[in-house]
C-alpha positions as CSV (number, residue, x, y, z in Angstrom):
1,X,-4.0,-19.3,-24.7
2,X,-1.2,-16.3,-26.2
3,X,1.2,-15.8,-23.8
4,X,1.6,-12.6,-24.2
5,X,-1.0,-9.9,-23.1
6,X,-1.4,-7.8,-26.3
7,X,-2.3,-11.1,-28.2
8,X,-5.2,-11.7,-25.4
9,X,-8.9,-11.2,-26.8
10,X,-11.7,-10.6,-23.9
11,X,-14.5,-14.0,-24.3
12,X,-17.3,-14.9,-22.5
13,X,-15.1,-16.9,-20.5
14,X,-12.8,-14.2,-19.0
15,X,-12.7,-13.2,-15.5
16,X,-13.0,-10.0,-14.2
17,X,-10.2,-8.2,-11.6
18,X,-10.7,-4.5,-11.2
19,X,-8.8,-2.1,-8.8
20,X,-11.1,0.3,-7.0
21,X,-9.8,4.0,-6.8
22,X,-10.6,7.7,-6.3
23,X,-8.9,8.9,-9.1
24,X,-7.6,5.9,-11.1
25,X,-5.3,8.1,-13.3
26,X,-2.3,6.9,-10.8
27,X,-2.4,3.0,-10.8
28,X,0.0,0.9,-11.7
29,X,-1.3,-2.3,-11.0
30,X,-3.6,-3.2,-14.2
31,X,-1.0,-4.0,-16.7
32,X,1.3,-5.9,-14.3
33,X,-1.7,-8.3,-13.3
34,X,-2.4,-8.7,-16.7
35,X,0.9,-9.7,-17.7
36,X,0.8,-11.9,-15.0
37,X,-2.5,-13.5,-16.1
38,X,-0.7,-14.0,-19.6
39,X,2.1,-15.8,-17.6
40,X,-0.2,-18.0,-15.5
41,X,-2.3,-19.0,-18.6
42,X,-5.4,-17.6,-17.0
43,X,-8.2,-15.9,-19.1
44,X,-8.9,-12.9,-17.0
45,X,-8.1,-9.3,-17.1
46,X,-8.0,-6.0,-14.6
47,X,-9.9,-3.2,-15.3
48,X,-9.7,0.1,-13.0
49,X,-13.0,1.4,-11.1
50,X,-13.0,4.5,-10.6
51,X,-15.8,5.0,-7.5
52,X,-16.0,8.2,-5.3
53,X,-15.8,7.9,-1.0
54,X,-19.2,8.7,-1.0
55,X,-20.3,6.2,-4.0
56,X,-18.0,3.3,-2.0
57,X,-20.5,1.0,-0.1
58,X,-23.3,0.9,-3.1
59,X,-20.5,0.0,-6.0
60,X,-19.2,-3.2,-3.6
61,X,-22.7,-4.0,-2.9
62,X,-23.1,-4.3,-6.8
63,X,-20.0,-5.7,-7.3
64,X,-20.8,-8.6,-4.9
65,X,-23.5,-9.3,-7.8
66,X,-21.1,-10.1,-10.6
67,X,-20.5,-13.7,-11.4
68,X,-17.5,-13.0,-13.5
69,X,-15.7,-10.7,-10.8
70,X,-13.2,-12.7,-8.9
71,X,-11.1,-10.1,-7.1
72,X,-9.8,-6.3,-6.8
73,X,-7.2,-4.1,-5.6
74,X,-8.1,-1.3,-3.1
75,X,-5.9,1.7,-3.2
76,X,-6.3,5.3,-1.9
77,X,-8.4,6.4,-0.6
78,X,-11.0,2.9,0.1
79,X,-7.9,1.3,1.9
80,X,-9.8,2.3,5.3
81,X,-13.5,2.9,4.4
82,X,-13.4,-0.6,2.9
83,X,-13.0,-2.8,5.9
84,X,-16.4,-2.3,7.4
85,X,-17.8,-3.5,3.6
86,X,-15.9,-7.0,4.4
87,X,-17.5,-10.0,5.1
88,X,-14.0,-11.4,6.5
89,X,-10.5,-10.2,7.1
90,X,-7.1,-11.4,7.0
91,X,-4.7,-11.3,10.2
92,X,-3.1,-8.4,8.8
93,X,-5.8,-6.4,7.4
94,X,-7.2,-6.6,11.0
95,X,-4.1,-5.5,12.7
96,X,-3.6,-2.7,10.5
97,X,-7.8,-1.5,10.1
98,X,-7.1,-1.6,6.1
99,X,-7.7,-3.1,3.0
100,X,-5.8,-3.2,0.0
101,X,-6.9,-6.8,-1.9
102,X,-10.6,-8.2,-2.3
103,X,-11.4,-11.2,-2.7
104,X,-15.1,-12.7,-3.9
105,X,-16.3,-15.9,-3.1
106,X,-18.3,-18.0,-4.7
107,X,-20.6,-17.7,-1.9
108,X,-21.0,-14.0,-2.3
109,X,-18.5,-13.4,1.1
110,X,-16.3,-10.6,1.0
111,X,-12.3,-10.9,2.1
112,X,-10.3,-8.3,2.9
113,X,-6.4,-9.2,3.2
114,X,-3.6,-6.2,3.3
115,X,-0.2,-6.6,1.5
116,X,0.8,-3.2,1.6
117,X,2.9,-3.6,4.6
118,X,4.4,-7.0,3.3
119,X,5.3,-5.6,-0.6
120,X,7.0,-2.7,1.3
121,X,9.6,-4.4,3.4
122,X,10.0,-6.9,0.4
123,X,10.8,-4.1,-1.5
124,X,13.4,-2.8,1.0
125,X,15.3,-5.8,1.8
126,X,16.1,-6.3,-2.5
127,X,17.2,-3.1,-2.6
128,X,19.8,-4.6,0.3
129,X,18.3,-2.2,3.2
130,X,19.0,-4.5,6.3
131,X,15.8,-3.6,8.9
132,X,17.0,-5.1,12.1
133,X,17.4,-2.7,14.7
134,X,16.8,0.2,12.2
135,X,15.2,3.7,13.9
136,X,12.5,4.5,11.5
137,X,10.4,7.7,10.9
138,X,7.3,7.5,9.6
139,X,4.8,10.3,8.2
140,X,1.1,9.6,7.8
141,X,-1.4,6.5,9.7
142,X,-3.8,5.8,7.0
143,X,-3.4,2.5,5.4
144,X,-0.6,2.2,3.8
145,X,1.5,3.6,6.8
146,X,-0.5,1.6,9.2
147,X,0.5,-1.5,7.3
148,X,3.7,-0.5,6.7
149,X,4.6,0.2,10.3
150,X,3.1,-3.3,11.2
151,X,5.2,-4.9,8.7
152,X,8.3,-3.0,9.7
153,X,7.4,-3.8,13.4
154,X,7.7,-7.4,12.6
155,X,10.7,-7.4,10.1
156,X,12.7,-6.1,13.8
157,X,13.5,-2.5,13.6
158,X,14.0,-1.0,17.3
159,X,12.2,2.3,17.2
160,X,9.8,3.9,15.0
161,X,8.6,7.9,15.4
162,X,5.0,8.4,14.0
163,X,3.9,11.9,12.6
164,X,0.8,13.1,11.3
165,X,-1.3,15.7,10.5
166,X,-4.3,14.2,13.3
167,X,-2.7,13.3,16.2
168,X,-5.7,10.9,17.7
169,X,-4.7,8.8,14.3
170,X,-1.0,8.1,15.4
171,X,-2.2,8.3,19.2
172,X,-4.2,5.1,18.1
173,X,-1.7,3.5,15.7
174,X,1.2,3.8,18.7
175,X,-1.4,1.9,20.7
176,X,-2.2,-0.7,18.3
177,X,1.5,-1.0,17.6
178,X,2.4,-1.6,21.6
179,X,-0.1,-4.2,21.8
180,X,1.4,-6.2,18.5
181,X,5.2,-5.9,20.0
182,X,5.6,-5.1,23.4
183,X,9.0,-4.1,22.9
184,X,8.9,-2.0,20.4
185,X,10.2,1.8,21.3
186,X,7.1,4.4,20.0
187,X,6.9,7.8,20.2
188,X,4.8,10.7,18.9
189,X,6.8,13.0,16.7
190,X,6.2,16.6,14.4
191,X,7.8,16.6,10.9
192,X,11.2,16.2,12.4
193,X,13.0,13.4,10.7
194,X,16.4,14.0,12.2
195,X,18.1,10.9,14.3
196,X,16.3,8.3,12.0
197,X,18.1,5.8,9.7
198,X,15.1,5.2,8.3
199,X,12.3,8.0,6.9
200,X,9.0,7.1,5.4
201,X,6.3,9.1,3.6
202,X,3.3,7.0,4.5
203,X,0.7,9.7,3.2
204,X,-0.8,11.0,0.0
205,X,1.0,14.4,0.3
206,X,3.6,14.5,-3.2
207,X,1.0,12.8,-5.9
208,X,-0.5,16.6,-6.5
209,X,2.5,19.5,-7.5
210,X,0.6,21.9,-5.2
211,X,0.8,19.1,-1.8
212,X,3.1,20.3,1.1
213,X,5.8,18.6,2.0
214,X,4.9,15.2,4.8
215,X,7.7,16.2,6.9
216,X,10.8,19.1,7.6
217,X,13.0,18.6,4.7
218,X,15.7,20.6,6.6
219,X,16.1,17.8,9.1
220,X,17.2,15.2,6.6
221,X,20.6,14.1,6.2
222,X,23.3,12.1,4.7
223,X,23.3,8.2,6.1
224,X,19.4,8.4,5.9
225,X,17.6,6.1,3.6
226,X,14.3,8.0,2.3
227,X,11.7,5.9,0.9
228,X,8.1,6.9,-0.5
229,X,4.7,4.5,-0.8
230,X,3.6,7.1,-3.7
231,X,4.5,5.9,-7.5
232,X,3.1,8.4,-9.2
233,X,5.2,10.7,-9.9
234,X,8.5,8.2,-9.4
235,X,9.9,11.2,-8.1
236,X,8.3,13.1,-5.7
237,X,9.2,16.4,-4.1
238,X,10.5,14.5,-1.1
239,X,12.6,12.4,-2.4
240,X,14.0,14.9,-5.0
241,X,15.0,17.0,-1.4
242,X,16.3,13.7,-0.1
243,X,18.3,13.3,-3.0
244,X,20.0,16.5,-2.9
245,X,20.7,16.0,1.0
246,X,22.7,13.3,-0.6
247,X,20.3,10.6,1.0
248,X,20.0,8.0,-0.4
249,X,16.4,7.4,-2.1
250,X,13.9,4.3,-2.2
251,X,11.3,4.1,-4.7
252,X,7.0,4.1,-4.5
253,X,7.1,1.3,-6.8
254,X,9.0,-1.3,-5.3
255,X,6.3,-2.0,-2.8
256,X,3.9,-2.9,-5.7
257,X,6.3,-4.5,-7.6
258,X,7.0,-7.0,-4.4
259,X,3.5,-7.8,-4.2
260,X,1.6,-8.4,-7.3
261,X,2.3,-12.1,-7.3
262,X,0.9,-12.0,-4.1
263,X,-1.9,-9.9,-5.0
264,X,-2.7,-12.7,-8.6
265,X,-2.7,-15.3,-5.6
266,X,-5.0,-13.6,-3.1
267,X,-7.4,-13.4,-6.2
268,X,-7.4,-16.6,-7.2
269,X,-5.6,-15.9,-10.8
Protein backbone atom coordinates (compact mmCIF):
# COMPACT_ATOMS: atom_id res chain seq x y z
CA UNK A 1 0.00 0.00 0.00
CA UNK A 2 1.45 4.04 -0.65
CA UNK A 3 2.69 5.23 2.23
CA UNK A 4 1.77 8.29 1.92
CA UNK A 5 -1.99 9.50 2.30
CA UNK A 6 -2.45 11.53 -0.92
CA UNK A 7 -1.32 8.46 -3.00
CA UNK A 8 -4.20 6.37 -1.11
CA UNK A 9 -7.30 5.40 -3.45
CA UNK A 10 -10.72 4.39 -1.40
CA UNK A 11 -11.50 0.16 -2.49
CA UNK A 12 -13.97 -2.02 -1.48
CA UNK A 13 -11.69 -3.05 1.07
CA UNK A 14 -11.23 0.18 3.04
CA UNK A 15 -12.43 0.71 6.44
CA UNK A 16 -14.43 3.32 7.58
CA UNK A 17 -13.50 5.83 10.85
CA UNK A 18 -15.70 8.90 11.04
CA UNK A 19 -15.72 11.61 13.79
CA UNK A 20 -19.17 12.63 14.92
CA UNK A 21 -19.74 16.43 15.41
CA UNK A 22 -22.19 19.34 15.57
CA UNK A 23 -20.52 21.50 13.36
CA UNK A 24 -17.64 19.58 11.79
CA UNK A 25 -16.02 22.75 10.33
CA UNK A 26 -13.53 22.73 13.56
CA UNK A 27 -11.96 19.16 13.55
CA UNK A 28 -8.74 18.39 13.33
CA UNK A 29 -8.58 14.92 13.75
CA UNK A 30 -9.34 13.44 10.09
CA UNK A 31 -6.20 14.10 8.33
CA UNK A 32 -3.98 13.13 11.26
CA UNK A 33 -5.71 9.56 11.48
CA UNK A 34 -5.30 9.28 8.02
CA UNK A 35 -1.80 9.93 7.92
CA UNK A 36 -1.53 7.57 10.56
CA UNK A 37 -3.36 4.85 8.65
CA UNK A 38 -0.75 5.55 5.81
CA UNK A 39 1.94 4.95 8.47
CA UNK A 40 0.39 1.73 9.93
CA UNK A 41 -0.17 0.35 6.41
CA UNK A 42 -3.86 0.03 7.05
CA UNK A 43 -6.50 0.64 4.23
CA UNK A 44 -8.96 2.74 6.04
CA UNK A 45 -9.88 6.35 6.11
CA UNK A 46 -11.85 9.04 8.48
CA UNK A 47 -14.53 10.87 7.23
CA UNK A 48 -16.40 13.63 9.46
CA UNK A 49 -20.32 13.20 10.41
CA UNK A 50 -21.75 15.96 10.85
CA UNK A 51 -25.20 14.82 13.11
CA UNK A 52 -27.29 17.40 15.13
CA UNK A 53 -28.07 16.75 19.28
CA UNK A 54 -31.35 15.97 18.35
CA UNK A 55 -30.50 13.64 15.22
CA UNK A 56 -27.67 11.80 17.79
CA UNK A 57 -29.32 8.46 18.98
CA UNK A 58 -30.89 7.49 15.35
CA UNK A 59 -27.44 8.22 13.29
CA UNK A 60 -25.40 5.60 16.01
CA UNK A 61 -28.25 3.34 15.73
CA UNK A 62 -27.59 3.27 11.92
CA UNK A 63 -24.08 3.40 12.25
CA UNK A 64 -24.10 0.23 14.40
CA UNK A 65 -25.43 -1.29 10.90
CA UNK A 66 -22.33 -0.60 8.82
CA UNK A 67 -19.98 -3.52 8.33
CA UNK A 68 -17.25 -1.39 7.10
CA UNK A 69 -17.35 1.13 10.16
CA UNK A 70 -14.73 0.20 12.63
CA UNK A 71 -14.59 3.28 14.91
CA UNK A 72 -15.20 7.25 15.57
CA UNK A 73 -14.19 10.19 17.37
CA UNK A 74 -16.87 12.02 19.48
CA UNK A 75 -16.31 15.68 19.90
CA UNK A 76 -18.52 18.54 21.03
CA UNK A 77 -21.16 18.49 21.74
CA UNK A 78 -21.95 14.20 21.69
CA UNK A 79 -19.06 13.89 24.31
CA UNK A 80 -22.02 13.54 27.09
CA UNK A 81 -25.21 12.67 25.15
CA UNK A 82 -23.24 9.71 23.78
CA UNK A 83 -22.62 7.56 26.86
CA UNK A 84 -26.14 6.41 27.34
CA UNK A 85 -25.86 5.15 23.35
CA UNK A 86 -22.94 2.75 24.61
CA UNK A 87 -23.16 -0.74 24.98
CA UNK A 88 -19.86 -0.63 27.26
CA UNK A 89 -17.54 1.86 28.79
CA UNK A 90 -14.04 2.23 29.62
CA UNK A 91 -12.84 3.06 33.33
CA UNK A 92 -12.31 6.46 32.41
CA UNK A 93 -15.18 7.28 30.33
CA UNK A 94 -17.24 6.06 33.35
CA UNK A 95 -15.52 8.25 35.78
CA UNK A 96 -15.73 11.14 33.76
CA UNK A 97 -19.80 10.49 32.31
CA UNK A 98 -18.13 11.22 28.66
CA UNK A 99 -17.24 9.92 25.45
CA UNK A 100 -14.79 11.01 23.11
CA UNK A 101 -13.66 7.43 21.01
CA UNK A 102 -16.14 4.71 19.67
CA UNK A 103 -15.41 1.64 19.05
CA UNK A 104 -17.63 -1.11 16.93
CA UNK A 105 -17.43 -4.62 17.41
CA UNK A 106 -17.83 -7.15 15.37
CA UNK A 107 -20.67 -8.16 17.43
CA UNK A 108 -22.54 -5.02 16.96
CA UNK A 109 -21.55 -3.75 20.89
CA UNK A 110 -20.80 -0.26 21.30
CA UNK A 111 -17.51 1.03 23.50
CA UNK A 112 -17.15 4.19 24.71
CA UNK A 113 -13.42 4.95 26.12
CA UNK A 114 -12.41 8.81 26.89
CA UNK A 115 -8.83 10.11 26.12
CA UNK A 116 -9.54 13.62 26.42
CA UNK A 117 -8.24 13.81 29.87
CA UNK A 118 -5.10 11.53 29.06
CA UNK A 119 -4.00 13.64 25.60
CA UNK A 120 -4.29 16.72 27.81
CA UNK A 121 -1.80 16.09 30.58
CA UNK A 122 0.34 14.39 27.84
CA UNK A 123 0.30 17.47 26.18
CA UNK A 124 1.29 19.43 29.29
CA UNK A 125 4.10 17.46 30.57
CA UNK A 126 6.05 17.82 26.67
CA UNK A 127 5.68 21.16 26.85
CA UNK A 128 7.78 20.65 30.34
CA UNK A 129 4.69 21.85 32.67
CA UNK A 130 5.63 19.72 35.95
CA UNK A 131 1.74 18.88 37.51
CA UNK A 132 2.67 17.72 41.00
CA UNK A 133 1.32 19.78 43.55
CA UNK A 134 0.14 22.32 40.97
CA UNK A 135 -3.22 24.58 42.09
CA UNK A 136 -5.32 24.45 39.01
CA UNK A 137 -8.30 26.48 37.82
CA UNK A 138 -10.58 25.12 35.72
CA UNK A 139 -13.66 26.67 33.75
CA UNK A 140 -16.44 24.56 32.32
CA UNK A 141 -17.67 20.52 33.51
CA UNK A 142 -18.75 19.13 30.29
CA UNK A 143 -16.59 16.47 28.91
CA UNK A 144 -13.62 17.60 28.16
CA UNK A 145 -13.21 19.47 31.53
CA UNK A 146 -14.65 16.55 33.33
CA UNK A 147 -11.94 14.35 31.81
CA UNK A 148 -9.50 16.73 32.10
CA UNK A 149 -9.86 17.30 35.79
CA UNK A 150 -9.81 13.43 36.36
CA UNK A 151 -6.71 13.17 34.46
CA UNK A 152 -5.15 16.13 36.23
CA UNK A 153 -6.43 14.60 39.63
CA UNK A 154 -4.45 11.54 38.96
CA UNK A 155 -1.20 13.14 37.37
CA UNK A 156 -0.93 14.75 41.46
CA UNK A 157 -1.90 18.38 41.41
CA UNK A 158 -3.04 19.55 45.08
CA UNK A 159 -5.99 21.74 44.42
CA UNK A 160 -8.21 22.34 41.65
CA UNK A 161 -11.11 25.39 41.67
CA UNK A 162 -14.10 24.46 39.35
CA UNK A 163 -16.20 27.29 37.73
CA UNK A 164 -19.15 27.15 35.56
CA UNK A 165 -21.89 28.71 34.21
CA UNK A 166 -24.46 25.74 36.15
CA UNK A 167 -23.41 25.31 39.38
CA UNK A 168 -25.37 21.72 40.01
CA UNK A 169 -22.72 20.67 36.99
CA UNK A 170 -19.49 21.46 39.13
CA UNK A 171 -21.52 20.72 42.40
CA UNK A 172 -21.56 17.09 40.85
CA UNK A 173 -18.14 17.02 39.24
CA UNK A 174 -16.52 18.24 42.97
CA UNK A 175 -18.35 15.20 44.14
CA UNK A 176 -17.33 12.75 41.63
CA UNK A 177 -13.86 14.12 42.01
CA UNK A 178 -13.72 13.54 46.07
CA UNK A 179 -14.87 10.13 45.63
CA UNK A 180 -11.82 9.35 42.88
CA UNK A 181 -9.13 11.06 45.40
CA UNK A 182 -9.98 11.55 48.75
CA UNK A 183 -7.28 13.97 49.22
CA UNK A 184 -7.73 16.14 46.71
CA UNK A 185 -8.52 19.94 47.90
CA UNK A 186 -11.95 21.09 45.72
CA UNK A 187 -13.68 24.06 45.89
CA UNK A 188 -16.45 25.88 44.00
CA UNK A 189 -15.24 29.02 42.40
CA UNK A 190 -16.82 32.30 39.98
CA UNK A 191 -14.50 33.33 37.10
CA UNK A 192 -11.78 34.26 39.41
CA UNK A 193 -8.60 32.72 38.34
CA UNK A 194 -6.26 34.52 40.64
CA UNK A 195 -3.98 32.30 43.18
CA UNK A 196 -3.80 29.48 40.55
CA UNK A 197 -0.60 28.17 38.79
CA UNK A 198 -2.58 26.52 36.66
CA UNK A 199 -5.83 28.00 34.49
CA UNK A 200 -7.94 25.92 32.14
CA UNK A 201 -10.72 26.78 29.66
CA UNK A 202 -12.53 23.48 29.76
CA UNK A 203 -15.70 24.98 27.78
CA UNK A 204 -16.78 25.83 24.28
CA UNK A 205 -16.75 29.65 25.05
CA UNK A 206 -13.70 31.22 22.40
CA UNK A 207 -14.57 28.86 19.05
CA UNK A 208 -17.31 31.72 18.01
CA UNK A 209 -15.83 35.70 17.82
CA UNK A 210 -19.09 36.73 19.53
CA UNK A 211 -18.51 34.03 22.87
CA UNK A 212 -17.80 35.77 26.25
CA UNK A 213 -14.93 35.27 27.89
CA UNK A 214 -14.88 31.56 30.44
CA UNK A 215 -13.43 33.41 33.16
CA UNK A 216 -12.21 37.21 34.60
CA UNK A 217 -9.40 38.06 32.45
CA UNK A 218 -8.46 40.80 34.96
CA UNK A 219 -7.45 38.14 37.54
CA UNK A 220 -4.72 36.56 35.45
CA UNK A 221 -1.23 37.08 35.99
CA UNK A 222 2.34 36.59 35.35
CA UNK A 223 3.72 32.97 36.74
CA UNK A 224 0.37 31.48 35.45
CA UNK A 225 0.40 28.89 32.79
CA UNK A 226 -2.98 29.38 30.63
CA UNK A 227 -3.94 26.51 28.64
CA UNK A 228 -7.15 26.00 26.24
CA UNK A 229 -8.98 22.44 25.08
CA UNK A 230 -10.36 24.59 22.00
CA UNK A 231 -8.06 24.32 18.58
CA UNK A 232 -9.93 26.20 16.49
CA UNK A 233 -9.01 29.17 16.35
CA UNK A 234 -5.13 28.31 17.79
CA UNK A 235 -5.63 31.46 19.37
CA UNK A 236 -8.43 32.22 21.22
CA UNK A 237 -9.49 35.46 22.97
CA UNK A 238 -8.29 33.97 26.30
CA UNK A 239 -5.23 33.14 25.61
CA UNK A 240 -4.48 36.24 23.44
CA UNK A 241 -5.39 38.14 27.14
CA UNK A 242 -3.18 35.56 28.80
CA UNK A 243 -0.54 36.40 26.58
CA UNK A 244 -0.50 39.97 27.06
CA UNK A 245 -0.64 39.42 31.05
CA UNK A 246 2.67 38.05 30.03
CA UNK A 247 1.37 34.42 30.94
CA UNK A 248 2.64 32.08 29.55
CA UNK A 249 0.12 30.20 27.00
CA UNK A 250 -0.60 26.37 26.20
CA UNK A 251 -2.12 25.31 23.08
CA UNK A 252 -5.83 23.49 22.18
CA UNK A 253 -3.98 21.26 19.99
CA UNK A 254 -1.57 19.58 22.00
CA UNK A 255 -4.17 17.51 23.64
CA UNK A 256 -5.18 15.95 20.26
CA UNK A 257 -1.94 15.83 19.09
CA UNK A 258 -0.95 13.53 22.36
CA UNK A 259 -3.74 11.24 21.65
CA UNK A 260 -4.31 10.23 18.13
CA UNK A 261 -2.11 7.24 18.43
CA UNK A 262 -4.07 6.38 21.10
CA UNK A 263 -7.21 7.14 19.44
CA UNK A 264 -5.82 4.68 15.80
CA UNK A 265 -5.38 2.00 18.67
CA UNK A 266 -8.80 2.31 20.51
CA UNK A 267 -10.17 1.83 16.86
CA UNK A 268 -8.46 -0.98 15.86
CA UNK A 269 -6.32 0.86 12.92
Amino acid sequence: MPNHPENREITGRTRVLGILAHPTEHVKAPPAINRIAAERGKDAVMVPFDVAPEELAKVVEALRQIKSLDGSIVTVPHKQSIVALCDELTPQARAVNAVNILRFEPDGRLIGGQLDGIGFVEGLRSAGVDLAGMRVFLAGAGGAASAVAFALSDAGISHITLSNRSRHKIEDLRDRLRKFRSDLSVSLGSGDAGGHDLVINGTTLGMKPEDPLPLDIATLHAGMVVAEVIMEPEMTPLLRAAQAASCRIHHGRHMLQHQLQLMADFMGL
